[in-house]
MARVEX-809413 format. One record per atom (N, C-alpha, C): residue in three letters; x, z, y. Coordinates in steps of 0.05 Angstrom, whole numbers, padded with zeros to 5 digits, always signed. Example, Ala and Ser with C-alpha at 12.3 -4.5 7.8 and 13.67 -1.06 7.14 Angstrom:
<atoms>
Ala+00264+00156-00114/Ala+00246+00156-00090/Ala+00264+00156-00066/Ser+00257+00142-00045/Ser+00273+00143-00021/Ser+00258+00157+00001/
</atoms>
This chain:
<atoms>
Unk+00107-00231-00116/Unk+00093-00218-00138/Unk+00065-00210-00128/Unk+00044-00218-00147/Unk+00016-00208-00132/Unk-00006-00195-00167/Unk-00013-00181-00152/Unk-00028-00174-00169/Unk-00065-00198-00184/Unk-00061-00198-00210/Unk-00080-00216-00217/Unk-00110-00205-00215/Unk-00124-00208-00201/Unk-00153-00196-00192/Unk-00167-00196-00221/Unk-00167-00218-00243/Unk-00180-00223-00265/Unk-00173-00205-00271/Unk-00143-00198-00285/Unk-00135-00174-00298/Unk-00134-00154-00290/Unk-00135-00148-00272/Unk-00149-00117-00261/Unk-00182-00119-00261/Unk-00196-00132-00258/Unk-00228-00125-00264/Unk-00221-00125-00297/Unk-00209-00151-00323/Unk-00212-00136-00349/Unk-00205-00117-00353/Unk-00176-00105-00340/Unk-00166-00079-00345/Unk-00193-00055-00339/Unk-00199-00059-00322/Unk-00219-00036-00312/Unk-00244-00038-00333/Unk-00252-00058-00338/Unk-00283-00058-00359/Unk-00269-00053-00386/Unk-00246-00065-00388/Unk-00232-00051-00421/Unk-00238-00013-00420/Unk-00229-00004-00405/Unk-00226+00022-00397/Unk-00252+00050-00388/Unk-00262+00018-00384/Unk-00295+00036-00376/Unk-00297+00052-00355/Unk-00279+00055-00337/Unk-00274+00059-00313/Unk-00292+00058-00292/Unk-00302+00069-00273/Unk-00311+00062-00245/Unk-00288+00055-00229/Unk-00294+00037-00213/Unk-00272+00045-00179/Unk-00258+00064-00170/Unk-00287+00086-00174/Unk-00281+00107-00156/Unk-00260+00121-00182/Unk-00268+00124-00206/Unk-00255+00128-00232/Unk-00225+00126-00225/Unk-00220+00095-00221/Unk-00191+00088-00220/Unk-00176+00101-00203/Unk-00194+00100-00176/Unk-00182+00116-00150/Unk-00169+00131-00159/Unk-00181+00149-00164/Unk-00177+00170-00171/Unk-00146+00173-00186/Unk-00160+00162-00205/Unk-00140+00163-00232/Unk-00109+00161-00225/Unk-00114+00136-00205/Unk-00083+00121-00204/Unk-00071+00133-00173/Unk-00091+00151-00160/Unk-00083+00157-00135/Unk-00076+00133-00114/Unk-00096+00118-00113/Unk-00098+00096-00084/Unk-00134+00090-00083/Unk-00132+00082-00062/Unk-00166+00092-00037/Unk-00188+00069-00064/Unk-00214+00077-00056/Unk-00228+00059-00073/Unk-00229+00036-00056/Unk-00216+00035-00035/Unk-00214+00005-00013/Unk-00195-00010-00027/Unk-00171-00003-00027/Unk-00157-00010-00046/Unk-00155-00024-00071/Unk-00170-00013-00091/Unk-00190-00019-00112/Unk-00199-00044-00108/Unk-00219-00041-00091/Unk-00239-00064-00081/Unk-00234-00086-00069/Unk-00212-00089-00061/Unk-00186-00111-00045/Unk-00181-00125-00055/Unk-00168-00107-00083/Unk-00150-00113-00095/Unk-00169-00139-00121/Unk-00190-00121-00134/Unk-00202-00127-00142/Unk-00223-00166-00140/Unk-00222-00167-00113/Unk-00232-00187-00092/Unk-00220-00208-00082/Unk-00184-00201-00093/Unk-00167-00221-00084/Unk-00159-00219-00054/Unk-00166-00197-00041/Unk-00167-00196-00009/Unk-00141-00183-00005/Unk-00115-00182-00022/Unk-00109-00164-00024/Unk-00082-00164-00050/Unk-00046-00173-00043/Unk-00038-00172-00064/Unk-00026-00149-00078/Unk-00029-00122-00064/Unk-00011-00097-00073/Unk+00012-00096-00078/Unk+00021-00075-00066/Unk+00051-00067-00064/Unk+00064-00069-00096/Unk+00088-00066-00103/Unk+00102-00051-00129/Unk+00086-00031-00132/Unk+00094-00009-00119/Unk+00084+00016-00121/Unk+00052+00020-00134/Unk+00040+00009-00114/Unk-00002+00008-00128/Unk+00000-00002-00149/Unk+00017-00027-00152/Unk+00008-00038-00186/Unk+00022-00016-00202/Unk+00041-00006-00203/Unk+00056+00013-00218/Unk+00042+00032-00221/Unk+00014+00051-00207/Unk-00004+00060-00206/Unk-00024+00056-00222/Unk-00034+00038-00211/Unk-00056+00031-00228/Unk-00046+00022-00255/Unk-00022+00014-00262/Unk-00024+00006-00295/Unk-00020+00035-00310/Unk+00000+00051-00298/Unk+00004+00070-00309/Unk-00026+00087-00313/Unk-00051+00084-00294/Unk-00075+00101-00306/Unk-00090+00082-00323/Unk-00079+00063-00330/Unk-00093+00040-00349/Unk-00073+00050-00377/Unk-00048+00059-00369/Unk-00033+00060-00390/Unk-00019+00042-00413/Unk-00013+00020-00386/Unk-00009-00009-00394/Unk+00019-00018-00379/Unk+00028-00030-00387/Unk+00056-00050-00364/Unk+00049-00064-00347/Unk+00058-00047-00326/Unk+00053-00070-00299/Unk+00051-00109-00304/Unk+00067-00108-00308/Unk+00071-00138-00322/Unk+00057-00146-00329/Unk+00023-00127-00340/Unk+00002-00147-00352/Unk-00012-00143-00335/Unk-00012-00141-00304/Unk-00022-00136-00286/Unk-00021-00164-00258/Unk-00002-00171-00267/Unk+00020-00186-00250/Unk+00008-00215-00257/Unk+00011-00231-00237/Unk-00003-00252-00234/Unk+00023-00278-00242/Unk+00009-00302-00259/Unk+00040-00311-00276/Unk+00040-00333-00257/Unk+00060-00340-00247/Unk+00061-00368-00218/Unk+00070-00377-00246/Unk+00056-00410-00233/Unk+00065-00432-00246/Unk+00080-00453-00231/Unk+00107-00458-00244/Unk+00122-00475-00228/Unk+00125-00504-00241/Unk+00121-00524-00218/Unk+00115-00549-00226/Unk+00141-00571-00227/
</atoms>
């Protein structure tokens, strides 16, 4: 399971959010954020469960969809 970098930068500009905003918000580092954000980076359960809940959204639209061939 990895978090989708696209949908966390729309989530965040839907929201109007800063980084440091989200930090905050969702309680994980603005490194974190910026990782995550960058693709450097797939986040635990827990962070995405974080961050959707200060988006106020389902993890699940957070979550990156594998395609199987």
């Amino acid at each position: 399971m990895k978090i989708d970098s696209f949908k966390l930068l729309l989530e965040r500009g839907k929201s109007g959010l800063t980084i440091k905003e989200l930090s905050e918000k969702a309680g994980v580092s603005v490194s974190t954020i910026v990782h995550l954000e960058h693709g450097q980076s797939n986040g635990s359960i827990l962070t995405i469960g974080k961050i959707a809940r200060a988006f106020e959204i389902d993890p699940l639209k957070l979550i990156r969809q594998e395609v199987k061939s």
